[in-house]
C-alpha positions in Angstrom: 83.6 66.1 70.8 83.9 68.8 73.6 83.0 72.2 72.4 84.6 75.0 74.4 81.9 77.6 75.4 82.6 80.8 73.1 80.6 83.1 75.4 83.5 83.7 77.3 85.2 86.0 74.7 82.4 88.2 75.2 84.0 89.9 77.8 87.7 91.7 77.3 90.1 90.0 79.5 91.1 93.2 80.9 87.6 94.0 81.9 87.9 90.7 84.2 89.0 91.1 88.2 91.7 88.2 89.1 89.7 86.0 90.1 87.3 86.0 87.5 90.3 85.7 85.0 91.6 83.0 86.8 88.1 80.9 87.2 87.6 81.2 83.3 91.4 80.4 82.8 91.1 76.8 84.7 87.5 76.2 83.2 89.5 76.9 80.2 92.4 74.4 80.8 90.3 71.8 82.2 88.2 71.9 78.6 91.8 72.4 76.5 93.0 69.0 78.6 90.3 66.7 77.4 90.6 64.2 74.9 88.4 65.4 72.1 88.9 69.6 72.1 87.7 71.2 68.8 89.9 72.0 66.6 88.2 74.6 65.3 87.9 76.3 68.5 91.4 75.1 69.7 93.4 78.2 68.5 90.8 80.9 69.2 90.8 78.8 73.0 94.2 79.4 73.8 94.3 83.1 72.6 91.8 83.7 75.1 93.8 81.3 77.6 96.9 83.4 76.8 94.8 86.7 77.7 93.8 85.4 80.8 97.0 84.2 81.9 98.6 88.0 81.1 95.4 90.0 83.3 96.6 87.6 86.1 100.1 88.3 86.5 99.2 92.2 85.4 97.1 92.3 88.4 99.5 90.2 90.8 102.0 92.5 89.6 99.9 95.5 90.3 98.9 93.8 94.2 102.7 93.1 94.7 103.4 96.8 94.4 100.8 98.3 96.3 102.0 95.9 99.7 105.5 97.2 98.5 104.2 100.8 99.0 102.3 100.1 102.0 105.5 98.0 103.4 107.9 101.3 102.7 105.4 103.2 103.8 105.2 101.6 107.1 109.0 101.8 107.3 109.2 105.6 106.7 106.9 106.1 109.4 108.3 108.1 111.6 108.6 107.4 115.3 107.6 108.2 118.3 110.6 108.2 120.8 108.2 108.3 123.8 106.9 104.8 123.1 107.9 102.1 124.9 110.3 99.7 122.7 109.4 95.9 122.9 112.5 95.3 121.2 114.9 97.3 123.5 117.7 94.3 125.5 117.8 96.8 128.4 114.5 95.9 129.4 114.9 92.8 131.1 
């Protein structure tokens, strides 16, 4: 029978960068996909699955906001009328 390693809870899931999350998440999976998972580690298992899967979107979230900023930041910039404009039609 296929023991899933209990070290892992060791660390808070919050603690864990994304990929790090995400790593122990499929290590996770591929062990909660066998044939002969514990049962007596089965529920603790996907608690700590279930953890995982929330610091991952949390920090995807958290990555899609900061290009948002950088994006509208980038679009407030202001500028400068003295450049040339690749876009302008008059300059063919």
């Amino acid at each position: 029978m296929t023991t899933i390693d209990d070290n892992t809870t060791a660390t808070d899931p919050a603690q864990l960068g994304y990929a790090q999350a995400l790593t122990e998440l499929e290590s996770l999976l591929t062990q909660l996909e066998g044939d002969d998972v514990d049962v007596d580690v089965l529920g603790a298992s996907v608690e700590r699955a279930a953890a995982l899967i929330a610091v991952c979107r949390e920090r995807l979230r958290a990555a899609e906001l900061q290009v948002e900023r950088v994006v509208a930041d980038l679009d407030d910039a202001p500028v400068d009328p003295a450049a040339p404009d690749s876009t302008d039609p008059d300059d063919d």
